[in-house]
C-alpha positions in Angstrom: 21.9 2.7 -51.4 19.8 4.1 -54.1 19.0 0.7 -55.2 18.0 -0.5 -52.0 15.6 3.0 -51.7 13.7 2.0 -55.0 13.5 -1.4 -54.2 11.7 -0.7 -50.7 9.5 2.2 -52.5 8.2 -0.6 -54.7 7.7 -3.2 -51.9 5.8 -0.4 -49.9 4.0 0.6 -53.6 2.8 -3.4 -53.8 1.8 -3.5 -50.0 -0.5 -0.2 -50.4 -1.8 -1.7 -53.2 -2.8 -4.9 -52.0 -4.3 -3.9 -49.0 -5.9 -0.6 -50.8 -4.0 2.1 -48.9 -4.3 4.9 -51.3 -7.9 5.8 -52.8 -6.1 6.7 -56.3 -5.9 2.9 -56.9 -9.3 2.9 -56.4 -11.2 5.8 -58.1 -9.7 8.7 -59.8 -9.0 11.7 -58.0 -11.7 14.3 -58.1 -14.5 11.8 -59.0 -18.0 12.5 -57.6 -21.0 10.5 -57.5 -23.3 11.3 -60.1 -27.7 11.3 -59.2 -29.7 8.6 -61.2 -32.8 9.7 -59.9 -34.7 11.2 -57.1 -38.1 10.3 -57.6 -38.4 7.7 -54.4 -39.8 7.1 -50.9 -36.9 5.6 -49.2 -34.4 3.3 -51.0 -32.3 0.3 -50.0 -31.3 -3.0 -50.8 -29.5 -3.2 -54.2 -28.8 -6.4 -55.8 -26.6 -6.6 -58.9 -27.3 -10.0 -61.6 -24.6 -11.0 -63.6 -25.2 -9.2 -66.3 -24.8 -6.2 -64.1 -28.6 -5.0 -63.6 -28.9 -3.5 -60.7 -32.1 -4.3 -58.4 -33.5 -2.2 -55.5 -36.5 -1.2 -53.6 -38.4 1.7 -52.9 -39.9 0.2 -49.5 -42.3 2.9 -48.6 -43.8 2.1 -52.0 -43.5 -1.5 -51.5 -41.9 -1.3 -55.1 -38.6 -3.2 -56.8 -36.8 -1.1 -59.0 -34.7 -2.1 -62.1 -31.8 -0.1 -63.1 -30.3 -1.8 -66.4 -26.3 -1.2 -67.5 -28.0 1.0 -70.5 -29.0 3.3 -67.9 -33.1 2.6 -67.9 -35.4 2.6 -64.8 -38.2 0.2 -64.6 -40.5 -1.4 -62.0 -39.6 -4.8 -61.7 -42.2 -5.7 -59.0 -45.0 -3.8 -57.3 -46.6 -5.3 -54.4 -42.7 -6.5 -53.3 -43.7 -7.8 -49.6 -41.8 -4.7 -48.4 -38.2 -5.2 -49.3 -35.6 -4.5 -47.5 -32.0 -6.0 -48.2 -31.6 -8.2 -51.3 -29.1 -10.4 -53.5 -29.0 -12.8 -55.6 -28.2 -16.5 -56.1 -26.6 -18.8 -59.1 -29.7 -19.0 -60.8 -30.7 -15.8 -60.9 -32.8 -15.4 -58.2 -33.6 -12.7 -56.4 -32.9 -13.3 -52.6 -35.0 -10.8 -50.7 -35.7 -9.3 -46.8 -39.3 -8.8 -47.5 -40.3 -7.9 -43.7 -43.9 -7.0 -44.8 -44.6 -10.4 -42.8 -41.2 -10.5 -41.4 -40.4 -13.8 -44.2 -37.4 -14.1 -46.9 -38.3 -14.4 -50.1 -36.7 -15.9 -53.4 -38.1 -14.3 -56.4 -37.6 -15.5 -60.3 -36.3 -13.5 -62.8 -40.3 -13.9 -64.0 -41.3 -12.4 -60.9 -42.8 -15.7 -59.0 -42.4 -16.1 -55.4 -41.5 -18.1 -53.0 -41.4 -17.8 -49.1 -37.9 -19.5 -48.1 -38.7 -18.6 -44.7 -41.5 -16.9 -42.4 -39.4 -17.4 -38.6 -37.1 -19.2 -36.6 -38.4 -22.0 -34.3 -42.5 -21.1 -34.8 -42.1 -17.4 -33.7 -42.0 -15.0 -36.2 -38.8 -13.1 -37.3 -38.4 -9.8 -35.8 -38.0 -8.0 -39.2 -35.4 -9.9 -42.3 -33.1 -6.8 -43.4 -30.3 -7.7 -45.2 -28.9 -11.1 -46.7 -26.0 -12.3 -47.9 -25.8 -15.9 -50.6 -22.7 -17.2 -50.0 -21.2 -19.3 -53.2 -22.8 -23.0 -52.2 -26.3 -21.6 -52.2 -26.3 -20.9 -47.9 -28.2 -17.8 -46.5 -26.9 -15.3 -44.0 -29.8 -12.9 -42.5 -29.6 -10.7 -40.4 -32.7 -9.4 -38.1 -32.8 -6.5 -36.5 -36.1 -5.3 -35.3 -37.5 -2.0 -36.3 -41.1 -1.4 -35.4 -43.2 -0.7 -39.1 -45.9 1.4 -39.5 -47.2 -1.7 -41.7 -47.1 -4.1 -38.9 -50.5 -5.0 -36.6 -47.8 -6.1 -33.6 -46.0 -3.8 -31.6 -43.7 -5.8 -30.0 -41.0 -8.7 -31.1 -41.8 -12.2 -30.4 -38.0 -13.8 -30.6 -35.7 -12.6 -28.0 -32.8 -10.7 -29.1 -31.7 -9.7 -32.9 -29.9 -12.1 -34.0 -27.9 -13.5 -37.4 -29.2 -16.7 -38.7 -28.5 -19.3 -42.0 -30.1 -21.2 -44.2 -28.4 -24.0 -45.5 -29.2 -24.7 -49.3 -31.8 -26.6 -49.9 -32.8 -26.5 -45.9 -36.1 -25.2 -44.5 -35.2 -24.0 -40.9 -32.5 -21.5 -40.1 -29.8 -22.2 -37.3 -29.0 -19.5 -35.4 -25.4 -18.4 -35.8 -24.5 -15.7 -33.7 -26.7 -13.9 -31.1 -24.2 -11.4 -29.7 -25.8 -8.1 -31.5 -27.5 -4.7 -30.3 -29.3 -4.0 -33.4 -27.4 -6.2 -36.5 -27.7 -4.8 -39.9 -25.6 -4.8 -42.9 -23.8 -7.9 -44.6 -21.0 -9.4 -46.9 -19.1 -12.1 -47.5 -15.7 -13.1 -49.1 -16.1 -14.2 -53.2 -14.8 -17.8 -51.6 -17.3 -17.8 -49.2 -14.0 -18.4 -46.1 -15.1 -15.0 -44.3 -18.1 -12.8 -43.3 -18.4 -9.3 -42.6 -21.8 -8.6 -40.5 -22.8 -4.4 -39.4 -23.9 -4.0 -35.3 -25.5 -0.6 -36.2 -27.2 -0.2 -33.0 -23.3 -0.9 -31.5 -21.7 1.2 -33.8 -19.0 -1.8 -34.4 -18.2 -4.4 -37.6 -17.2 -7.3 -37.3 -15.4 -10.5 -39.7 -15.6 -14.1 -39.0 -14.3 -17.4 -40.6 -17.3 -19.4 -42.4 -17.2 -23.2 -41.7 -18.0 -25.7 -44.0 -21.2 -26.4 -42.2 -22.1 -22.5 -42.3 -21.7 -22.1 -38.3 -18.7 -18.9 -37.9 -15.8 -19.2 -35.8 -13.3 -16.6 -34.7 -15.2 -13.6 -34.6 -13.5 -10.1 -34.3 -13.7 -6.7 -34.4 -13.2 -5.6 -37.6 -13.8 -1.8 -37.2 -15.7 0.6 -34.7 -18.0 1.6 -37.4 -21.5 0.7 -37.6 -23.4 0.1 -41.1 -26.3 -0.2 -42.6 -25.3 -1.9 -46.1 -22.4 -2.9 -47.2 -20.1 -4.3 -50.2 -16.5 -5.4 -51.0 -14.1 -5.0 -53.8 -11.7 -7.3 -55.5 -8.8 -6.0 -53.6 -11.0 -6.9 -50.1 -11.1 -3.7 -49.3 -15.1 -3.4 -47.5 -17.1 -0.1 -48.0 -19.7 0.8 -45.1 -22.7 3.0 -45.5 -24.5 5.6 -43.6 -23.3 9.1 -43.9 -21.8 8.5 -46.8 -19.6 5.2 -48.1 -16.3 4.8 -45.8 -13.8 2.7 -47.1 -12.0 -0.1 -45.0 -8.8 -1.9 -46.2 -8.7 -5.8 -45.3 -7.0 -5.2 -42.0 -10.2 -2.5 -40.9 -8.5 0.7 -41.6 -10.2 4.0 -43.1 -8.7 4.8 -46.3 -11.5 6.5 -48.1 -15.0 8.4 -47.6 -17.6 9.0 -50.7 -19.9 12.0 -49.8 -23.5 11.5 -50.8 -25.0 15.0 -50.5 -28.2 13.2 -48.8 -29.4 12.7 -45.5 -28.7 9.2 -45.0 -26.9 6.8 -47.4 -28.4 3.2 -46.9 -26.9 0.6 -49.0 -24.7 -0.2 -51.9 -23.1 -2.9 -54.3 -21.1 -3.1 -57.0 -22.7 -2.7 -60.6 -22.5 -2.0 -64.3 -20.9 -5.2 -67.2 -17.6 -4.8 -65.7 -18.8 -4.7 -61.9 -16.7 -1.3 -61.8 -19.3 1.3 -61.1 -20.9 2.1 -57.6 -24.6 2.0 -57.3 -25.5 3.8 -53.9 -29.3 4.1 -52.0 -29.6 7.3 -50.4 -33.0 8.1 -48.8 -35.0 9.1 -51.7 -32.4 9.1 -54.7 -30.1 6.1 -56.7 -26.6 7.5 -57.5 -23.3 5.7 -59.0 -19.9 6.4 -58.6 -16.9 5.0 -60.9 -14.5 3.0 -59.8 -10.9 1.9 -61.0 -11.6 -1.5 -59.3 -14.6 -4.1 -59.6 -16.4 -5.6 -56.7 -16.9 -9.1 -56.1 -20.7 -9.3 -55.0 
C-alpha cells in the first residue's frame, strides 16, 4: 500500500509539473519583481532578439527602447511611428504595431524601415496593437481601435476589430477571425499548431488550432480573463497582463499572480541569454522578474 501511495504522489508530482500547477516550479518562493527604470511616458510592447535584448516602446514619446542582457538602457529609435506591440522575426527584424498611421512595420536591426502593411482592403486599419510571428515567417495582428490624441480622424473606417494575417512574403492580410469586442494581446505555440489571442473589451482569452494556410479552426475559450499582452513558457503555461501578470496552465487555469506595484501592467515576454527572466511594461516603469523556467517567445 505504501508502494502504491508513492507511486501515485509521483504520478500526481509529474502531472502538476507538466501542466505547471504549483508556482514553485516556476519561480522561487518569495521572489519579487525588481524596477529597471521609471523614467517613461507609457510603456508596452517588448520584443526579446535571440541574444536576449529586450526591445520596447515608450509610445507617448514615440521612442524604442533597448534594454541589453548587461543591464544597459538605450534608444534604439526615436521617431518610432508610434509603437505599440512588437516581436521579432528569423532575421532579426523587428516586427512592429506602429499605429501612428495605423500601418505595421518591419524594422532592421540598423534601424531601416519598411511598411508591411498600411490596411486591409483600401481602408485603413483601425489601430495595429499587438503581433505575433509565427515560426514560417506569417503575421497575426490584432486591431483594436482606440481613438489617439495623434490621429486627425475621429472615427474607424473598417467595421469591427478584427484579427488578421499576413502570410510571408504576402502583401494583403486575410481576415481571420472577426468575432472580438475590443481584441488585444497575442501568442502563439513555439511550433506555430496553436494561438492564444486577448478580447480585452470581453474580458475573455481564447486558443485556436493554426492551419497550414494560417486560417484558425476550433476556437475556444481559453479563460475568462481579458489581456492586454501576453507571453508563454516552455512548460505552456500562458501569462496575462493587466493588473498584474496572472498565470494560466495549458488547460486555462489560474495558478499564479505577479504583483506590479503600478497602475496598470501592459505587456511582457520572456528575456535575458537563458530566456529565464521576466521583462514586464507597467505604465511608466520596465521591471523583471526571475524565473525557474524559460519562455519560448
Amino acid at each position: 500500500m505504501k508502494k502504491l501511495s508513492l507511486i501515485l504522489f509521483s504520478l500526481v508530482a509529474v502531472t502538476c509539473k507538466a501542466f505547471g500547477q504549483d508556482t514553485t516550479s516556476l519561480y522561487n518562493a518569495g521572489t519579487k519583481a525588481v524596477l529597471v527604470a521609471k523614467q517613461f511616458a507609457f510603456t508596452e510592447g517588448p520584443a526579446v532578439d535571440k541574444q536576449g535584448n529586450v526591445f520596447f516602446t515608450d509610445q507617448p514619446n514615440n521612442k524604442i527602447w533597448k534594454y541589453s542582457t548587461d543591464g544597459k538602457l538605450s534608444v534604439f529609435m526615436d521617431s518610432a511611428g508610434r509603437s505599440n506591440g512588437m516581436d521579432f522575426d528569423s532575421k532579426g527584424n523587428l516586427i512592429s504595431c506602429a499605429d501612428g498611421k495605423n500601418e505595421l512595420w518591419s524594422i532592421s536591426p540598423k534601424g531601416k524601415i519598411e511598411v508591411l502593411l498600411t490596411g486591409y482592403k483600401g481602408q485603413i486599419f483601425n489601430g495595429p496593437n499587438d503581433v505575433w510571428v509565427r515560426p514560417d515567417g506569417g503575421l497575426y495582428i490584432t486591431d483594436p481601435y482606440y481613438q489617439r490624441d495623434y490621429w486627425t480622424h475621429k472615427k474607424p473606417e473598417l467595421d469591427g476589430q478584427k484579427l488578421y494575417y499576413l502570410a510571408k512574403g504576402k502583401h494583403e492580410a486575410v481576415m481571420v477571425d472577426d468575432k472580438f469586442k475590443q481584441p488585444n494581446g497575442i501568442v502563439g505555440t513555439a511550433d506555430g499548431k496553436q494561438l492564444f489571442v486577448a478580447d480585452i473589451g470581453d474580458n475573455k482569452t481564447y486558443r485556436y488550432d493554426i492551419n497550414n494556410d494560417g486560417s484558425l479552426s476550433n476556437k475556444m475559450l481559453f479563460t475568462s480573463q481579458g489581456s492586454d499582452g501576453m507571453t508563454i513558457d516552455e512548460l505552456g503555461n500562458i501569462y496575462l497582463t493587466g493588473k498584474g501578470v496572472t498565470i494560466f496552465n495549458p488547460k486555462g487555469e489560474k495558478i499564479g499572480h505577479i504583483d506590479i506595484d503600478e497602475p496598470w501592467t501592459a505587456n511582457i515576454c520572456f528575456s535575458g541569454k537563458n530566456r529565464d527572466v521576466l521583462f514586464i511594461t507597467a505604465s511608466k516603469a520596465v521591471y523583471t522578474f526571475q524565473m525557474k523556467v524559460k519562455g519560448t517567445n
